[in-house]
N, C-alpha and C positions, 0 to 999 in steps of 0.2 A: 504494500500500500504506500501511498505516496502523501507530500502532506497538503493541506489546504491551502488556499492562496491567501493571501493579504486579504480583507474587506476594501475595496474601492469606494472612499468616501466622496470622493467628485461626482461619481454616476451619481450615489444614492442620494447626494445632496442635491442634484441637478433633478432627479425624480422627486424631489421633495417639494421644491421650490416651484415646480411646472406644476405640481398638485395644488400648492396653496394659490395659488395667480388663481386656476379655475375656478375654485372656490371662493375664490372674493367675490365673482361675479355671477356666484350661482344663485343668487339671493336671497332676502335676510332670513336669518338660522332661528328656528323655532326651539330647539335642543342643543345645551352644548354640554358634553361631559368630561370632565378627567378623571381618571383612576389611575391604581399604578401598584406597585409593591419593592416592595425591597426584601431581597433573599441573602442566604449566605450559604456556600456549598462547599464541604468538605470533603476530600475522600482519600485515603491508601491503598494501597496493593495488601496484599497479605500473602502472594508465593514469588519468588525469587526468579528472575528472568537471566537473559542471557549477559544484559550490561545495566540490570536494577533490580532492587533489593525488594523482599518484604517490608511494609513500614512506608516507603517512598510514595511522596502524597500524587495522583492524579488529579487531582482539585482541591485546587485554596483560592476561593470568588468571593465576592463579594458583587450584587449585584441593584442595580436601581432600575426599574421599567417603569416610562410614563406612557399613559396611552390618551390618547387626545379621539373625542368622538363628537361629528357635532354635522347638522343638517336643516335643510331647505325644503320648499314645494320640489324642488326637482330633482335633488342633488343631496348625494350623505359622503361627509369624508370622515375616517379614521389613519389615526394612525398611531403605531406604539414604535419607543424608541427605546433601545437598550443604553447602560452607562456599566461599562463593567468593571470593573479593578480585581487585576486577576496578578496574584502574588508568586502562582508557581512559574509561568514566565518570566519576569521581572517588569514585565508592561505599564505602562503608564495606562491610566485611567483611557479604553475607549470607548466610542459609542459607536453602536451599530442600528440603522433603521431598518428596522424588521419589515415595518409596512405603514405604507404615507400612499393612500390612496385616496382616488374623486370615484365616489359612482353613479351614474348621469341616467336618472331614468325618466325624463320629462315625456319620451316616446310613448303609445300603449304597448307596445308590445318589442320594445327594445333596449336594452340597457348597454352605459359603456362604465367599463371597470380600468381608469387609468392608475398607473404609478408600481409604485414595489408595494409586494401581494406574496402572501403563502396558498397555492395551487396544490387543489387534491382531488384527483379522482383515484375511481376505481372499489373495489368491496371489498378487497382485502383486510387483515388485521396486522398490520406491522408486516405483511407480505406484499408484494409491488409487482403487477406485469403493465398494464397500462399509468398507472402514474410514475410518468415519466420525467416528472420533477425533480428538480435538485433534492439530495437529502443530505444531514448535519449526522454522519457516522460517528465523530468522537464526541457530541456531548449525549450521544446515543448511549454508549459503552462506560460514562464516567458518572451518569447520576444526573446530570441534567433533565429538567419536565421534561414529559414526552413533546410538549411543543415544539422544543426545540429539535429537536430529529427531522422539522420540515426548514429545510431554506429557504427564502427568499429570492423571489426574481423580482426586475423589471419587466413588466408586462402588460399590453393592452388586450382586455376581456372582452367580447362581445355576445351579449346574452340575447338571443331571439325566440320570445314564447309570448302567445301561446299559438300553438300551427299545428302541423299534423304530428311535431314531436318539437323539441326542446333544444336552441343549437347555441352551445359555447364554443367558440373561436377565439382561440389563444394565440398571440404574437408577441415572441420573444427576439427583440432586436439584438441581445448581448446575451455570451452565451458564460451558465452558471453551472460550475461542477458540483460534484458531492464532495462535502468535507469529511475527508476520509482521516482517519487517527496517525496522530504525529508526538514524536519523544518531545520533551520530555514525560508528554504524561502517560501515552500507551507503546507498548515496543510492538513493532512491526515486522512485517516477513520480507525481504529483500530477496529473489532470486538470483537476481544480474548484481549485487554487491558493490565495489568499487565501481563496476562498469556503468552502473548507470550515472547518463551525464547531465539528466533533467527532467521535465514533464512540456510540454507543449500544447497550449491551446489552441481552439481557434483564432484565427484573426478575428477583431471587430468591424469587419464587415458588414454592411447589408443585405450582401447576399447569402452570408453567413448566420443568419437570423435565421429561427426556428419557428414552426407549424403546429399548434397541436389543436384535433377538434374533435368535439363530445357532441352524438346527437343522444337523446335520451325520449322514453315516453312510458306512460304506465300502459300496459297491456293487459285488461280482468286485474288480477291480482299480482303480476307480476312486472317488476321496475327493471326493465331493458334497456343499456344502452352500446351504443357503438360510437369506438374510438379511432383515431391516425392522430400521426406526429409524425415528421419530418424533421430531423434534426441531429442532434449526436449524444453517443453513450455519454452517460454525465463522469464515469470513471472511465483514467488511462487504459483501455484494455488491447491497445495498437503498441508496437514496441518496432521502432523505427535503426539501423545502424548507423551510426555515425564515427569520428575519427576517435578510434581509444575506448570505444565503447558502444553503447545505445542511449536510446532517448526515448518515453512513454507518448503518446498521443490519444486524443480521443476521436475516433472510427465515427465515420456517418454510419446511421442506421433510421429504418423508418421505423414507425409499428402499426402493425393495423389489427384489432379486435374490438371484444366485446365481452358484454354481462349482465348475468341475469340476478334479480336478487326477489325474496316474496317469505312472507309468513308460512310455515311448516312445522306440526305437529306442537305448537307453544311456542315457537323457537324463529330465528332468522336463517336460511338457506341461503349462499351465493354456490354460483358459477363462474367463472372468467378466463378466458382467455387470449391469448394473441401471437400473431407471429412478428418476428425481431428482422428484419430482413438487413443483412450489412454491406452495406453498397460500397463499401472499402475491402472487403473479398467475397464478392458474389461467385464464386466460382467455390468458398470452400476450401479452395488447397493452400492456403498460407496459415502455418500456424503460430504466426506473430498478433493476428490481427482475430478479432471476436467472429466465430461465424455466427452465419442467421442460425432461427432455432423457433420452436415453437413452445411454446410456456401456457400453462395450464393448473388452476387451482380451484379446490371445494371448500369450502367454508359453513359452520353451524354450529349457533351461538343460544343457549337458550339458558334461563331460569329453571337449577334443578331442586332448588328448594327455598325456602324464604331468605331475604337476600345474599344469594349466593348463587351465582352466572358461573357457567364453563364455557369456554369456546375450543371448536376444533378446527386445524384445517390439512389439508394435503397439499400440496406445491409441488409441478413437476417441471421439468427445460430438458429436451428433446432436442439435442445439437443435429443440427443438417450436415451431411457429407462428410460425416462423422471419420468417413475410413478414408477419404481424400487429408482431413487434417491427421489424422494419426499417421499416414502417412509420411507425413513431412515433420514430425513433432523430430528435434533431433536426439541420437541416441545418448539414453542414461538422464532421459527426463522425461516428466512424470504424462501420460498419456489420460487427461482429463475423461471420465464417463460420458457415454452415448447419452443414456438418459438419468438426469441427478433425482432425487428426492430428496422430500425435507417436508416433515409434520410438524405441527407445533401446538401445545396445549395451550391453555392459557382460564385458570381459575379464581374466582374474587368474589372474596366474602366481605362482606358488611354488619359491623355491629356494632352495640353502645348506639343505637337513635343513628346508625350512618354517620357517626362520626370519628370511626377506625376503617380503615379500610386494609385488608390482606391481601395481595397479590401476586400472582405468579406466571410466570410465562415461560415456558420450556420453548426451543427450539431442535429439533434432533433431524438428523438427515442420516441413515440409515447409509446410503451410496457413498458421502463422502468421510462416513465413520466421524462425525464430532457433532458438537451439540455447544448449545448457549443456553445457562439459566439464568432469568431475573425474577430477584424477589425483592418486593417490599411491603414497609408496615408505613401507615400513613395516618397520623392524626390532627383532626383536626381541636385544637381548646381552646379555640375562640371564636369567634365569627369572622374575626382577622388575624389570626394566630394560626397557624399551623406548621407541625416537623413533619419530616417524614428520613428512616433510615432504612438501606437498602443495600443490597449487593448487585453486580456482575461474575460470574462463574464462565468460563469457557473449557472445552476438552477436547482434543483430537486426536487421529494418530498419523497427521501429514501435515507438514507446516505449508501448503500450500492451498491448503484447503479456507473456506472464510471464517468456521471459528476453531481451525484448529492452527490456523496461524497467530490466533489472540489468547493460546494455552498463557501465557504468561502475564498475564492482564486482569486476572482474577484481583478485583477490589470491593471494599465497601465504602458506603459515604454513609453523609449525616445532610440533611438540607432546611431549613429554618425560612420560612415567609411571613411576612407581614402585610397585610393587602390593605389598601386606604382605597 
């Protein structure tokens, strides 16, 4: 894994600023609200890696979030803004705008959604085949809300309903990877070692701008929709040669599927799925660069006793031209599965009045022999008070695998909020 970029505060300030102009002229505001919270997140390792110790903290934060929410006859803008001070880097206080958006629906039947936005589709549960958005992997992994596991883009939304179905169109002019885990707080898996001599993004092009669109409609009782995107893998998974070495890049790829979702037997039922198509080796026979593949998952969520939910799901990736890349994979390296699995449990209990919450999430993939467990205890003692302590666990038996590459990253935290 490779690490995350800088936050680009030019962009997000120039989407902030282009928001608020709208907004002066959207006219006058019937609601204006702030909220906000202030957190503090602690965390250690607790098993010994290859160059850090037991004991060695993955999170020392301190953190401040305002959120600004406020609207018109026509127009509603929100936006929350992080202020972080994070001590195990040595960073100076930054801020990050999470989401500074205008959403314009004076239309009957059309809305626009400008600025930086947290984008989610799909029916998964912490599984992804058509949400093809950025995701935050290391505050995933260190005890971070689960908010934060979605990134932020720049993006113009276009909502058109009501018709014969429901159509969002997504336009992303800059393109935002996954923030994938980086030392000092989690150790990572390096294949290529010294050799690697960087990562590569897109240009900032506009031709380089991304596509993505959801039609959606209720069908009797069941919630259909179909998706595309046009655009690129959000992690490195191209590995380019250059002089002394190599270089990561990320691969064009389209996706095109769908999904069902409907009430069943007490319970929620999904379907989904989609094919990956990679238009940086359509052919299949290079094994530097991600081939297409088709991806498939079940999902069923239901209430098996008084507060207390279990969710299940299946998750499959069916690589295409499987024996063209094996093929070429070079000798005395590891020959990735035709088709992977990966189940995942996921159980929460609720008590004390719902103001404890228990829960747990397994991840286990069978194919690539390793697993992920997160647990926590979460209470609430105030109305504006709440801790919550928690673990990360990871196991595998191939470091090249995704959680058996994070075998050494087993930690827990401690997280503290105050919400106004």
């Amino acid at each position: 894994m490779t690490g995350k970029r800088d936050f680009e505060m030019p962009r997000a300030l120039g989407a902030l600023v282009l928001v608020l102009a709208l907004v002066a002229g959207a006219g006058t505001a019937r609601a204006q609200e702030i909220h906000g919270f202030v957190e503090g997140l602690g965390g250690a390792r607790t098993v010994d890696g290859r160059t850090v110790q037991a004991g060695d903290y993955t999170a020392e934060e301190t953190r401040l979030q305002l959120r600004l929410s406020d609207y018109g006859d026509d127009a509603e803008y929100f936006s929350r803004v992080d202020f972080l001070f994070d001590q195990l880097t040595g960073d100076q206080a930054r801020m990050e705008i999470r989401e500074a958006w205008m959403l314009y629906n004076g239309w009957s039947k059309v809305d626009f959604k400008l600025g930086r936005q947290i984008l989610t589709w799909g029916t998964g549960d912490l599984l992804f085949i058509n949400d093809v958005f950025a995701k935050d992997w290391e505050s995933f992994f260190i005890g971070r809300e689960d908010q934060y596991l979605k990134a932020p883009h720049d993006a113009l939304r276009m909502g058109i309903y009501p018709g014969p179905f429901n159509v969002d169109l997504v336009l992303l002019p800059g393109f935002e990877p996954d923030r994938l885990p980086t030392s000092p707080r989690l150790e990572t898996y390096n294949p290529f070692g010294g050799r690697l001599q960087g990562v590569v993004e897109p240009e900032s092009r506009l031709d380089n701008g991304e596509v993505a669109l959801r039609l959606s409609k209720m069908l009797g009782s069941w919630d259909v929709a179909l998706y595309g995107h046009w655009g690129y893998f959000r992690q490195p998974l191209g590995v380019a040669p250059v002089t002394g070495g190599v270089t990561l890049f990320y691969p064009r790829f389209d996706t095109y599927g769908a999904s069902l979702r409907r009430g069943l037997l007490g319970g929620i039922a999904n379907l989904e799925g989609g094919w990956l198509y990679s238009r940086d080796d359509k052919d299949g026979d290079n094994p530097w660069v991600e081939n297409s593949s088709v991806r498939w998952m079940w999902g069923y969520d239901r209430q098996v006793a008084t507060d207390t939910q279990v969710g299940l799901q299946g998750y499959y990736e069916y690589m295409l031209d499987h024996d063209l890349y094996a093929r070429g994979v070079a000798p005395g390296m590891p020959v990735r599965d035709e088709l992977r699995q990966l189940y995942t449990l996921r159980l929460t209990r609720y008590v004390q009045y719902q103001t404890l919450i228990l829960s747990g999430f397994v991840f286990w993939s069978p194919t690539d022999e390793d697993y992920y467990l997160r647990a926590s205890v979460e209470k609430k003692l105030t109305d504006a008070l709440g801790v919550a302590v928690g673990g990360n666990f990871f196991g595998g038996t191939q470091d090249q695998t995704l959680f058996g590459s994070m075998e050494n990253n087993d930690n827990v935290y401690l997280r503290a909020r105050y919400s106004f």
